[in-house]
PAVO-682659 format. One line per 10 residues: number of its first residue (from 1); for each residue x negated, y negated, z negated of N, C-alpha, C, O. Coordinates in Angstrom, 1 decimal. Atoms other than C-alpha are relative to their C-alpha. Layout:
BEGIN
NUM	X:Y:Z:X:Y:Z:X:Y:Z:X:Y:Z | ...
***
This chain:
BEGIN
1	0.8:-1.2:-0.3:21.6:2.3:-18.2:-0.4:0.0:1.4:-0.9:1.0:2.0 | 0.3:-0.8:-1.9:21.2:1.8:-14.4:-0.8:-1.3:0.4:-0.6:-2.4:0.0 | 1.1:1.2:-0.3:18.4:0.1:-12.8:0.5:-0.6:0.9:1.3:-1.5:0.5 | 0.4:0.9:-1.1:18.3:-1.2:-9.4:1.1:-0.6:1.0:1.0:-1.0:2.1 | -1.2:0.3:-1.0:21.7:-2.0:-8.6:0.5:-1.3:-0.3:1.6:-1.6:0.3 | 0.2:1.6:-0.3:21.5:-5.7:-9.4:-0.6:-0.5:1.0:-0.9:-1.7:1.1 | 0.5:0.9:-1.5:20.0:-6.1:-5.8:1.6:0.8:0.8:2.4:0.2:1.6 | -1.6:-0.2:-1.0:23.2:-4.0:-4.2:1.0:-1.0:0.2:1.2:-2.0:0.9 | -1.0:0.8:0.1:26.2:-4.9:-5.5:0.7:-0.7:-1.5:1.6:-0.3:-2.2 | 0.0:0.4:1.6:26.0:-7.1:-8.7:2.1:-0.7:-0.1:2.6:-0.8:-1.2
11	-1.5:0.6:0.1:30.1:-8.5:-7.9:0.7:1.0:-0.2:1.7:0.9:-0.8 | -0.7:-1.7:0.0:30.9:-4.5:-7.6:0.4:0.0:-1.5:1.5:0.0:-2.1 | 0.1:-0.4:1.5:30.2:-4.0:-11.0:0.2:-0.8:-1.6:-0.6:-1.6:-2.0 | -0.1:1.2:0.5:31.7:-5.7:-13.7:-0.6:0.4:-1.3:-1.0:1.6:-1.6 | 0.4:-0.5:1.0:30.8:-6.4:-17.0:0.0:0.8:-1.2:-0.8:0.5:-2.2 | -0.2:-0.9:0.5:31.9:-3.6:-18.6:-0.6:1.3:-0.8:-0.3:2.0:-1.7 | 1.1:-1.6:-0.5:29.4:-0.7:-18.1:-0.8:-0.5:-1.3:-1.1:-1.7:-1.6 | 0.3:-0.1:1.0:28.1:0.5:-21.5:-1.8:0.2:0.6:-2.8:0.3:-0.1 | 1.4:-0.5:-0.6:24.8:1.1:-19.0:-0.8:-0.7:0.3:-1.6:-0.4:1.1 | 0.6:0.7:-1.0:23.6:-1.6:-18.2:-0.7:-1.2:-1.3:-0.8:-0.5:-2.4
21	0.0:1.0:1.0:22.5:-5.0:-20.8:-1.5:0.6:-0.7:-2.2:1.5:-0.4 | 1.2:-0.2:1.0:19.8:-5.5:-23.7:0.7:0.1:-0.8:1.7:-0.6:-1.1 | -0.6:-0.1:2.0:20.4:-4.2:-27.0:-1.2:1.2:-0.1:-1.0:2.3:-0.7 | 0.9:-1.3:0.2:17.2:-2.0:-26.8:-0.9:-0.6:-1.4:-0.9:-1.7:-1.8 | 0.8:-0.1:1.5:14.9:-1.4:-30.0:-0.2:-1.6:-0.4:-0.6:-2.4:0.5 | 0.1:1.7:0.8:14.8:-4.9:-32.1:0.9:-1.0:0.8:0.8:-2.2:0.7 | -0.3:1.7:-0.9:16.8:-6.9:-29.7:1.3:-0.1:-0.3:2.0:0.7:0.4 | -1.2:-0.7:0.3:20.3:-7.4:-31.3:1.0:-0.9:1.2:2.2:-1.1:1.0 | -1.1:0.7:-1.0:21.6:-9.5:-28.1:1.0:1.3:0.6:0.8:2.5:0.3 | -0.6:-0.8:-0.4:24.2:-7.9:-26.3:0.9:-0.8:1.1:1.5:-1.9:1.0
31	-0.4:0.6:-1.1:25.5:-8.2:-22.5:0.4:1.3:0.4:0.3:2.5:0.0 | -0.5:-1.4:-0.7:27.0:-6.3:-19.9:-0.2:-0.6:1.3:0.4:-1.5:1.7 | 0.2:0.6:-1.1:25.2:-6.5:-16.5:-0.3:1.1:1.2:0.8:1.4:1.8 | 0.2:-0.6:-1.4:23.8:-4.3:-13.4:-1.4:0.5:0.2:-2.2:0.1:1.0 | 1.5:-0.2:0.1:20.8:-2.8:-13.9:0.3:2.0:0.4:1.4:2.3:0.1 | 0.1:-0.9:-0.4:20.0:1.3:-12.6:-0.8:1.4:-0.9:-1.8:1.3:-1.6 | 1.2:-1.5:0.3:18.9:5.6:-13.3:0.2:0.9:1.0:1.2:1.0:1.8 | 0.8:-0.8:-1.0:17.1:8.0:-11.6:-0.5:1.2:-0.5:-0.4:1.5:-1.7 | 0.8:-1.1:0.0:15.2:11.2:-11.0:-0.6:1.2:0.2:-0.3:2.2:-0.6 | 0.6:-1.7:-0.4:13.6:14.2:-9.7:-1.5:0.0:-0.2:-2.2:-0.6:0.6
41	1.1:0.4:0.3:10.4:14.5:-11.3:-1.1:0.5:1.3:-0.9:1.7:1.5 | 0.5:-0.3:-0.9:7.7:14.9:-8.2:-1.5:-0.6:-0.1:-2.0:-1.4:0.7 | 1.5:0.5:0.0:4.1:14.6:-9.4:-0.2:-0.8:-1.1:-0.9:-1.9:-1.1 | 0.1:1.0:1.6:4.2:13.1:-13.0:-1.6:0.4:-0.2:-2.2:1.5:0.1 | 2.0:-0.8:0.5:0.2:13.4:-14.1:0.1:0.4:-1.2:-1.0:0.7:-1.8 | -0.1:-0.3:1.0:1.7:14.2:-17.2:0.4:1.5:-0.5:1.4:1.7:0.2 | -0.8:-1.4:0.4:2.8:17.9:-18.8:1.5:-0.3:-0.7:2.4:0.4:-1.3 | -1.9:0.4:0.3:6.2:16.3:-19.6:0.3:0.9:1.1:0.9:2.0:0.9 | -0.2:-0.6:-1.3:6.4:17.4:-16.0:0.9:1.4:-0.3:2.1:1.8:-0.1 | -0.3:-1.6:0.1:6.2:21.2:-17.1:1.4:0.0:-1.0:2.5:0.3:-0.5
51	-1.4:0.2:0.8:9.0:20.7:-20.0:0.9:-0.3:0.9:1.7:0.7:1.0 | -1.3:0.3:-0.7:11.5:19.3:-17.6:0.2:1.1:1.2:1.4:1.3:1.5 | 0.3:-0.7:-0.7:10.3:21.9:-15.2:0.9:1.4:-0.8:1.9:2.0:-0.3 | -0.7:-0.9:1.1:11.5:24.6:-18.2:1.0:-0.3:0.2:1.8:0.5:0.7 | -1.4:-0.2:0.0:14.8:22.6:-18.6:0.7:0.2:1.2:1.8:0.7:0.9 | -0.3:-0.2:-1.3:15.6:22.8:-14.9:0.3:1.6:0.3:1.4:2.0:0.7 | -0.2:-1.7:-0.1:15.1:26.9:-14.8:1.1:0.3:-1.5:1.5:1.5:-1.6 | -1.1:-0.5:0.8:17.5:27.1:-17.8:1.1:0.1:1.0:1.4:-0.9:1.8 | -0.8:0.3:-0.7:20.3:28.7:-16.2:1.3:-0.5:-0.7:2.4:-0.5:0.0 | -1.2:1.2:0.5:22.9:26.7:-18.3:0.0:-1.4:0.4:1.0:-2.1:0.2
61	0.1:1.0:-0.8:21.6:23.7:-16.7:0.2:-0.1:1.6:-0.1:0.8:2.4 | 0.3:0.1:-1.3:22.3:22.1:-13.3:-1.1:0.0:0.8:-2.1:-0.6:0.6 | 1.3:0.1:-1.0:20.2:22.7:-10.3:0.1:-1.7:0.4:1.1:-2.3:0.7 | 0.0:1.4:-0.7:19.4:19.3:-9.3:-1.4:-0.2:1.1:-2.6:0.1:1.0 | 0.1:0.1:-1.6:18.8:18.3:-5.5:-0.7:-1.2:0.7:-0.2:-1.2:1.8 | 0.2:1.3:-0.6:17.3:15.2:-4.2:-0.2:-0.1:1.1:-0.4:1.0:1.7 | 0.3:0.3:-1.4:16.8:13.9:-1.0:-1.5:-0.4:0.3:-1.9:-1.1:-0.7 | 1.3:-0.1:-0.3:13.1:13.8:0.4:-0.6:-1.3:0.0:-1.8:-1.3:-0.2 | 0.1:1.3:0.0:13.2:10.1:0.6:-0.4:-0.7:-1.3:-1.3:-1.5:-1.5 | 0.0:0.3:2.0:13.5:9.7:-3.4:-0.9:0.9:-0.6:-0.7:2.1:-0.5
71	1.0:-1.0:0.6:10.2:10.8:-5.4:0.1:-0.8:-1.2:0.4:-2.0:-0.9 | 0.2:0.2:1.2:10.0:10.2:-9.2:-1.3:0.4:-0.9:-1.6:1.6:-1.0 | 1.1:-0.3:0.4:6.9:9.9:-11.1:0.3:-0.3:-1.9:0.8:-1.4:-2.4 | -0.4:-0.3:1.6:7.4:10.9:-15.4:-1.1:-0.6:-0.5:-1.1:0.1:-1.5 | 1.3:0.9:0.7:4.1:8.8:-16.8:0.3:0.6:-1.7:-0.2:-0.1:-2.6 | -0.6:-0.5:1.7:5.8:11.1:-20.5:-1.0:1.0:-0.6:-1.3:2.1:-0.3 | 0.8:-1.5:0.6:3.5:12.5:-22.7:0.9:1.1:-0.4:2.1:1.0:-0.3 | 0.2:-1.3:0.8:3.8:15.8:-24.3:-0.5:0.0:-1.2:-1.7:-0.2:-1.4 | 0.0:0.0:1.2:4.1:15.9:-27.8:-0.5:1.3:-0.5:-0.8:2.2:0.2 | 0.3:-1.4:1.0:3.2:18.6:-30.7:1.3:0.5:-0.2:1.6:1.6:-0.3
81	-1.0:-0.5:0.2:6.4:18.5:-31.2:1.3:0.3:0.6:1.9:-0.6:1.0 | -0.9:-0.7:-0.8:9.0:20.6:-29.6:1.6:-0.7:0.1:2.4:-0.3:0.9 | -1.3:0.3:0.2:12.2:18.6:-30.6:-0.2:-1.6:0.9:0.5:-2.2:1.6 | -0.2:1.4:-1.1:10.9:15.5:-28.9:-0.5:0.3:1.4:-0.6:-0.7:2.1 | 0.4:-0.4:-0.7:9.6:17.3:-26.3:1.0:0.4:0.7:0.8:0.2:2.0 | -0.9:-0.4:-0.3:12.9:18.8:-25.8:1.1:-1.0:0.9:1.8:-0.9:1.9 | -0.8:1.1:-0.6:14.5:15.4:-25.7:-0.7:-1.0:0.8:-0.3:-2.2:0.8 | 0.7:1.2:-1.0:11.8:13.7:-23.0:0.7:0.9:1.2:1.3:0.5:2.2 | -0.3:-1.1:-1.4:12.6:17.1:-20.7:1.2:-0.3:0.7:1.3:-0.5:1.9 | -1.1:0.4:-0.3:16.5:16.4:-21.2:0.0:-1.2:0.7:0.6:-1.2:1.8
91	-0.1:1.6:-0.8:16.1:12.6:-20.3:-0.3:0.1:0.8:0.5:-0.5:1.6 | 0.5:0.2:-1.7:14.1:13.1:-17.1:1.1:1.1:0.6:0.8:1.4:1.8 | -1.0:-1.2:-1.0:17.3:15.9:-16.0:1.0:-1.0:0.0:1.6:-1.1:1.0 | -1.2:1.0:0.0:19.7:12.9:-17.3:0.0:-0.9:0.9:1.0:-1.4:1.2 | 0.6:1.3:-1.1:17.9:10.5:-14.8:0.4:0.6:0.9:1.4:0.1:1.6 | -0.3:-0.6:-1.7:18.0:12.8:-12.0:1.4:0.4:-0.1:1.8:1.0:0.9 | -1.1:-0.6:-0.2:21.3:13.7:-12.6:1.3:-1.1:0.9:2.0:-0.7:1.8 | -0.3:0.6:-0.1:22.7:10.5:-12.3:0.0:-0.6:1.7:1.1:-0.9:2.2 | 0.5:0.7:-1.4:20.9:9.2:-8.6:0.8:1.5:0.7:1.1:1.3:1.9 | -0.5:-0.8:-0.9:22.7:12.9:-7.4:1.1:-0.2:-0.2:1.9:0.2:0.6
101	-1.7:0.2:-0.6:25.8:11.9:-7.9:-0.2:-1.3:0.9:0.6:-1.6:1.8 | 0.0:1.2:-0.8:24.9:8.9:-6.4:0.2:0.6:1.4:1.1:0.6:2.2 | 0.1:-0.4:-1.5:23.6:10.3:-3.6:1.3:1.0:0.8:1.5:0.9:2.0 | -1.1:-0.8:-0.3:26.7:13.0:-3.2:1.1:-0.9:-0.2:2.2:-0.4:0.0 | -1.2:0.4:-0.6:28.9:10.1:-3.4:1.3:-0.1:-1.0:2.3:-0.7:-0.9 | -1.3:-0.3:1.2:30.9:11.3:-6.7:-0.3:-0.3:-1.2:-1.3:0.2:-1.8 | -0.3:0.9:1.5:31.5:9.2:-10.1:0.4:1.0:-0.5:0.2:0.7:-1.7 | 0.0:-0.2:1.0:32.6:12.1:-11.5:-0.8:1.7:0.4:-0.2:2.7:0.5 | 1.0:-1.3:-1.0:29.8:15.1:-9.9:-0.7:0.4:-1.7:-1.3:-0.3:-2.5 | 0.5:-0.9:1.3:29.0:17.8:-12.7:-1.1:-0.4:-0.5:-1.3:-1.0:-1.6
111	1.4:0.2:1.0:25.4:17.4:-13.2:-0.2:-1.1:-0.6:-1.3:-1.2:-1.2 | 0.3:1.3:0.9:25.7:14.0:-14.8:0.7:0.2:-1.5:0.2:-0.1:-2.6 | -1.0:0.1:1.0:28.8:14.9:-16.8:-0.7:1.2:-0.8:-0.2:1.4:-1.9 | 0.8:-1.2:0.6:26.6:17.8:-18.1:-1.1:-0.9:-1.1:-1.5:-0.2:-2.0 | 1.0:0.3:0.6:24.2:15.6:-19.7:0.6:-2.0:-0.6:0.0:-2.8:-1.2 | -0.7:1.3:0.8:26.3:12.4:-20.7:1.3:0.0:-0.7:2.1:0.6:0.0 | -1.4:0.0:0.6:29.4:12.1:-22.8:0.0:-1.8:-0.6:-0.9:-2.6:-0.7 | -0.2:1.4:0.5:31.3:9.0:-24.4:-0.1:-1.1:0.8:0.1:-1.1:2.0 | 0.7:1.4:-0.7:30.2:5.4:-23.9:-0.6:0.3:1.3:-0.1:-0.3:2.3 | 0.8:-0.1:-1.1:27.8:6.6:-21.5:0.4:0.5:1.1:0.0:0.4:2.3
121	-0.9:-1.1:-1.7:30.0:8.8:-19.1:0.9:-1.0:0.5:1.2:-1.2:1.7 | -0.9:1.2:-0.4:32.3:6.0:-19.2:-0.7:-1.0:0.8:-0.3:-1.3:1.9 | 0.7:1.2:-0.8:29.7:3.2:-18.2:-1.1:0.8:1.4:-1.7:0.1:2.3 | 0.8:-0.9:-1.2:27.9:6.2:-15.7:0.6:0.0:1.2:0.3:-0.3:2.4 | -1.5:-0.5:-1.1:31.3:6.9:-14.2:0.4:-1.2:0.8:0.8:-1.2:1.9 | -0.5:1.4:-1.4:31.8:3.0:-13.1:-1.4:-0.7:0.2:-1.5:-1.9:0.6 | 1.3:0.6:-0.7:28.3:2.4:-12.3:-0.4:1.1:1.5:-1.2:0.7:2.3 | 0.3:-0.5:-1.0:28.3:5.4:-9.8:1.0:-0.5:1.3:0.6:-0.6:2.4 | -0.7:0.1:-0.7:31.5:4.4:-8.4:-0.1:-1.5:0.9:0.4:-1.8:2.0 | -0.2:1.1:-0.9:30.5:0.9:-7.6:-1.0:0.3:1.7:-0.9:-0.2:2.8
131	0.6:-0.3:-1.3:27.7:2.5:-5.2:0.9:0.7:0.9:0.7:0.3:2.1 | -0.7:-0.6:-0.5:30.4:4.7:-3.9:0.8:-1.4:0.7:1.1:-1.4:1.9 | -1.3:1.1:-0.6:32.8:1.4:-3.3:-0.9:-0.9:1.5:-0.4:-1.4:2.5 | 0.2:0.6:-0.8:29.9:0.1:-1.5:-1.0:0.3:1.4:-1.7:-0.3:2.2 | 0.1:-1.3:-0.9:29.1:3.2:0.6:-1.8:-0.3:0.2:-2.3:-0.5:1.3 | 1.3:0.0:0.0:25.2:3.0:-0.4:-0.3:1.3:-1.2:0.4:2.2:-1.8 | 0.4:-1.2:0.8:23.0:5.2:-2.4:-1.7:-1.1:-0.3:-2.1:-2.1:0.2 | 1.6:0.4:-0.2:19.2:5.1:-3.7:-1.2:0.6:1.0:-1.3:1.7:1.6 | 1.1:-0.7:-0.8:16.0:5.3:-2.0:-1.3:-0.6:-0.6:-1.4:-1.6:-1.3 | 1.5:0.6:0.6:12.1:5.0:-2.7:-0.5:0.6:-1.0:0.1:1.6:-1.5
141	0.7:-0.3:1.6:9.9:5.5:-5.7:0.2:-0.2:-1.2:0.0:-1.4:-1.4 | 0.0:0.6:1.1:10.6:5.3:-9.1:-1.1:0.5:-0.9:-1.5:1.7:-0.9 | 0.9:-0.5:1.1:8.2:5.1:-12.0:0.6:-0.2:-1.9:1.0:-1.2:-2.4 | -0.3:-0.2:0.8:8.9:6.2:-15.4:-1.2:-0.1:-1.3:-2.3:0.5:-1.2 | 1.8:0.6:0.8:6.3:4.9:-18.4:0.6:-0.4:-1.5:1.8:-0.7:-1.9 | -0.1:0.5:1.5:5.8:4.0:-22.2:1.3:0.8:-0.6:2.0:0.0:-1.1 | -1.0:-0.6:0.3:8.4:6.6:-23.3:-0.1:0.3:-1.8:-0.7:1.3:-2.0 | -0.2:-0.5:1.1:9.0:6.8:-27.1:1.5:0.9:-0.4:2.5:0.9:0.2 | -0.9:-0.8:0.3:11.0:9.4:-29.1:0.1:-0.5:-1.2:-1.0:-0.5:-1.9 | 0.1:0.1:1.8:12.0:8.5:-32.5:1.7:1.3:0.0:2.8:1.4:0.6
151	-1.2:-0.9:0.7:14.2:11.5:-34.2:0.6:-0.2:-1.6:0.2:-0.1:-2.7 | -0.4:0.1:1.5:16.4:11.0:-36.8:0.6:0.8:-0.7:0.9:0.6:-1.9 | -0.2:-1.5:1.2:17.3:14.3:-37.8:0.1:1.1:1.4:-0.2:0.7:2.6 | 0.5:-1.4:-0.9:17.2:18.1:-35.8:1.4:-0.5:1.1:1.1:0.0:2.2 | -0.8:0.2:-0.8:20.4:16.8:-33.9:0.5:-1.7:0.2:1.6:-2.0:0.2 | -0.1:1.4:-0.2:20.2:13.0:-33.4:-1.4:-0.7:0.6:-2.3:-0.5:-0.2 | 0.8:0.8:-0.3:17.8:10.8:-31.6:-0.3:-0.8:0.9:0.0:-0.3:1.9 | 0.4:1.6:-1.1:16.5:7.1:-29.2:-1.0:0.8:0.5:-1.9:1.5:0.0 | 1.2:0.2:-0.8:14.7:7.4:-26.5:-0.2:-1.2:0.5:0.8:-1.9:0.3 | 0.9:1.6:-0.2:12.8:4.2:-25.4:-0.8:0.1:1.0:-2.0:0.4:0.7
161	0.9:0.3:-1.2:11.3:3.7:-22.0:0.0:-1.1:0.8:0.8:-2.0:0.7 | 0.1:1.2:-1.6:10.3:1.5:-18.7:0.4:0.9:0.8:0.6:2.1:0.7 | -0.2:-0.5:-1.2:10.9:1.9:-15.8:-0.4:-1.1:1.4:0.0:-2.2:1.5 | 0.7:1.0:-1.2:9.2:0.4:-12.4:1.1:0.2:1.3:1.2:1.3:1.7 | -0.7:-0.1:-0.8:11.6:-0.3:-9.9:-0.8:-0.8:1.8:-0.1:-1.2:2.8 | 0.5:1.3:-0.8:9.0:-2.3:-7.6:0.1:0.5:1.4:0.3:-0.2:2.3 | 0.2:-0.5:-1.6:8.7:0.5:-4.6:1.6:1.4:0.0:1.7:2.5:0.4 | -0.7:-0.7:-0.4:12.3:1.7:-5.1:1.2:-1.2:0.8:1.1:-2.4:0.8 | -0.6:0.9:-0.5:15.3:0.4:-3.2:1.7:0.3:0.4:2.0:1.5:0.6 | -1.5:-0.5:-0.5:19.4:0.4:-2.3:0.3:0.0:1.3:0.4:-1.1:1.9
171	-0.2:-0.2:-1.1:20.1:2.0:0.9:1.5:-0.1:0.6:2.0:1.0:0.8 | -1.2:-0.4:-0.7:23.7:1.4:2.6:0.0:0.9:1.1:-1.1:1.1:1.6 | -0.3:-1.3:-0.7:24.9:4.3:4.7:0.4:0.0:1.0:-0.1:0.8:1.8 | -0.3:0.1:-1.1:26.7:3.2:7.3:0.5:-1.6:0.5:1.6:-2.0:0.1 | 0.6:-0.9:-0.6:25.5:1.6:9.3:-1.4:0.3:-1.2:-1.6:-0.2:-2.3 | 1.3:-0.2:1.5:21.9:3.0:7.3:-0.5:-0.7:0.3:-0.9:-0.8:1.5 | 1.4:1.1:-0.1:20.0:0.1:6.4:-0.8:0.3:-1.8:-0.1:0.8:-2.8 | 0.0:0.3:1.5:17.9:-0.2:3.1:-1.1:-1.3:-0.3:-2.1:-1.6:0.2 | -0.2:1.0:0.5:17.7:-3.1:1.3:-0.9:-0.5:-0.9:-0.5:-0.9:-2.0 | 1.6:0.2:0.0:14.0:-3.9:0.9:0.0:-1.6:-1.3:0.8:-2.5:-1.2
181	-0.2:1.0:1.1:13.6:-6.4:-2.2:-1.6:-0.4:-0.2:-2.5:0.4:0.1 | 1.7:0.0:-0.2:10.1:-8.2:-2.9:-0.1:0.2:-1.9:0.4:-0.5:-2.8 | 1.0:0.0:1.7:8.3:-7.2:-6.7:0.4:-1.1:-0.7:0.2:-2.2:-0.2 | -0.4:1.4:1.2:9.4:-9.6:-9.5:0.1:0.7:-1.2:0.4:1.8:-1.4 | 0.0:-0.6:1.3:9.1:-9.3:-13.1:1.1:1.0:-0.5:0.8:2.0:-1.2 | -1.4:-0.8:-0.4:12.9:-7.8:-12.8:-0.2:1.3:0.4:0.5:2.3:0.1 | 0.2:-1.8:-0.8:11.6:-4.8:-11.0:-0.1:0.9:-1.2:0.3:2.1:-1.3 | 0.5:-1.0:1.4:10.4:-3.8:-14.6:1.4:-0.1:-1.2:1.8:-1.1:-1.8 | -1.2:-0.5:0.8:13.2:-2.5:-16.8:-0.3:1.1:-1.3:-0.8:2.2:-1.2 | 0.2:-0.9:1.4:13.1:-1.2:-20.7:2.0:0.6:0.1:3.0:0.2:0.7
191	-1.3:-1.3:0.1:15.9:1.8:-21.6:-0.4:0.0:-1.3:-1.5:-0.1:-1.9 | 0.0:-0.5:1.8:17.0:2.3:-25.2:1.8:1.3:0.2:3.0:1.1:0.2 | -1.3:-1.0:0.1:19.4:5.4:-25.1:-0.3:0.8:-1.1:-1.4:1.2:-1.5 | 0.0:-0.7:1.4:20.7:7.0:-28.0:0.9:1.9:0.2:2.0:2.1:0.6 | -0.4:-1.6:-1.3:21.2:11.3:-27.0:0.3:0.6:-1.7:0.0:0.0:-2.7 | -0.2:-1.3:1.1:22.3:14.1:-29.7:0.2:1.4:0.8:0.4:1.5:2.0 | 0.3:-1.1:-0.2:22.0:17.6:-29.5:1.7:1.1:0.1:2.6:1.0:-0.7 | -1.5:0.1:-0.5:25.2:19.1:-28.2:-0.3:1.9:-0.7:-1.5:2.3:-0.9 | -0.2:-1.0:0.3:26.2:22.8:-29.4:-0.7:1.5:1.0:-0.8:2.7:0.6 | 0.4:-0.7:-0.7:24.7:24.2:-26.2:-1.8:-0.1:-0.2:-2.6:0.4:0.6
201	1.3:0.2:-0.2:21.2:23.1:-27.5:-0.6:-1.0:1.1:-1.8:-1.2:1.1 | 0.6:0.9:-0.6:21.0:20.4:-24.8:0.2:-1.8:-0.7:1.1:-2.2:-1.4 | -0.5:0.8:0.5:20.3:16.8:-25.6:0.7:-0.9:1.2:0.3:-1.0:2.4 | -1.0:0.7:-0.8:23.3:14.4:-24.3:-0.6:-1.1:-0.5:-1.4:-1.1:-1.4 | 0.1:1.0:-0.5:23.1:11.0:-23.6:1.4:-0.4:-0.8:2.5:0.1:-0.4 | -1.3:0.7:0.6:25.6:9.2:-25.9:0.4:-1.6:0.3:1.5:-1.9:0.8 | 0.1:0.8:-0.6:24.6:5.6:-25.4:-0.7:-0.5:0.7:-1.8:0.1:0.6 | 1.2:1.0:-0.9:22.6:3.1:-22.8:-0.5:-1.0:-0.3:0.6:-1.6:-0.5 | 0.0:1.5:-0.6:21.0:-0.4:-22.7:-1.0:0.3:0.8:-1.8:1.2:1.0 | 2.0:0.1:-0.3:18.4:-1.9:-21.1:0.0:-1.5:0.6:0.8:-2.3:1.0
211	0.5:1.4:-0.2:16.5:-4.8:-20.5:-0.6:-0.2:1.2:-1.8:0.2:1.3 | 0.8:0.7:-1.5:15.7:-6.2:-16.9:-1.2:-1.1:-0.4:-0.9:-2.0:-1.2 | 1.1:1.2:0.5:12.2:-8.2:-17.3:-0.1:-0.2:-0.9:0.1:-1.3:-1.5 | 0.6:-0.2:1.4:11.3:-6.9:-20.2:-1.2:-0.6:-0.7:-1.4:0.0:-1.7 | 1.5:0.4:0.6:8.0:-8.4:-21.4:-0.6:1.3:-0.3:-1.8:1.5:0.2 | 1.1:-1.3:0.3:7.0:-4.8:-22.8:-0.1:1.3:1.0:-1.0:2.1:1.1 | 0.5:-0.9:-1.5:7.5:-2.8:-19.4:-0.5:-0.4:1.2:-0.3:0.3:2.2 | 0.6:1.0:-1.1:5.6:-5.8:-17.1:-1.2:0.6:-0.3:-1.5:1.0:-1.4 | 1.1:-0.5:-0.5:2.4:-4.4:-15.5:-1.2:-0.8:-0.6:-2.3:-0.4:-0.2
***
């Protein structure tokens, strides 16, 4: 589930993390490797935007914080329909939830654990911690694109996206450097996460993959 931290620290992290690998839509390989999530949405051209904007003012949700440095762009349509609409809103708070614990430093920082359980909290929890082991965080742009929803009933459903990691990057802390990487087919990353509808009406994040140099999220 996590992008960009195959340029950090790919020895940090072993192969464990339920977050990381391909096993997205049709692909039945299966690995365990180093790949990154994100997000604070900041200028999507899309009305996903406003949905996530809604889940954000729920006050049963976390406030989430970013640093000025990190802008995220949502490329998610807006559906007719309200249940997948529900579950693009949730995914882009799951993204950003994730890069703030990063950034605050903590593997186990509420707003993530609010929107992940299982597999996924488990493989979240040691993919934050290897940034933490290696006293970095993220920085830069990310782009978010091609997003499908398939539902398979009022409390179950995949989400399916890219992700452009080309103008984002891993910053160490002390001393601060960040860790400038050049564009490669790699930059581009497919997500296949499988979320359900938790009793509070939000949708969770159950599992992750994803595919580094995907063929279907290359520019």
């Amino acid at each position: 589930m996590n992008r960009h931290f195959t340029r950090l620290a790919a020895l940090t992290l072993t192969a464990a993390a339920a977050l990381t690998l391909s096993a997205c839509a049709g692909d039945d390989s299966s690995g365990k490797g180093e790949d990154k999530i994100a997000g604070a949405d900041t200028g999507s051209s899309t009305s996903a935007a406003s949905s996530t904007a809604s889940a954000s003012a729920d006050p049963g949700r976390p406030k989430i914080e970013l640093p000025s440095d990190l802008s995220y762009t949502f490329d998610w349509p807006r559906t007719r329909d309200k249940d997948k609409n529900a579950v693009l809103a949730d995914g882009q708070q799951a993204i950003k939830a994730v890069d703030l614990a990063i950034v605050n430093q903590d593997p186990l920082d509420k707003a993530y654990l609010f929107y992940y359980e299982g597999e996924a909290a488990a493989g979240t929890e040691e993919f934050i911690q290897a940034y933490v082991k290696e006293n970095a965080r993220v920085t830069g742009a990310y782009r978010f694109y091609d997003a499908v929803v398939n539902m398979r009933s009022k409390s179950d459903a995949s989400l399916v996206y890219c992700e452009d990691q080309g103008k984002a990057y891993d910053m160490y802390l002390k001393p601060k450097k960040v860790n400038k990487t050049p564009v490669t087919r790699n930059s581009y990353v497919l997500y296949n996460t499988q979320l359900r509808k938790n009793d509070k009406g939000v949708w969770v994040v159950q599992e992750i993959h994803s595919q580094r140099g995907s063929d279907r999220c290359q520019p």
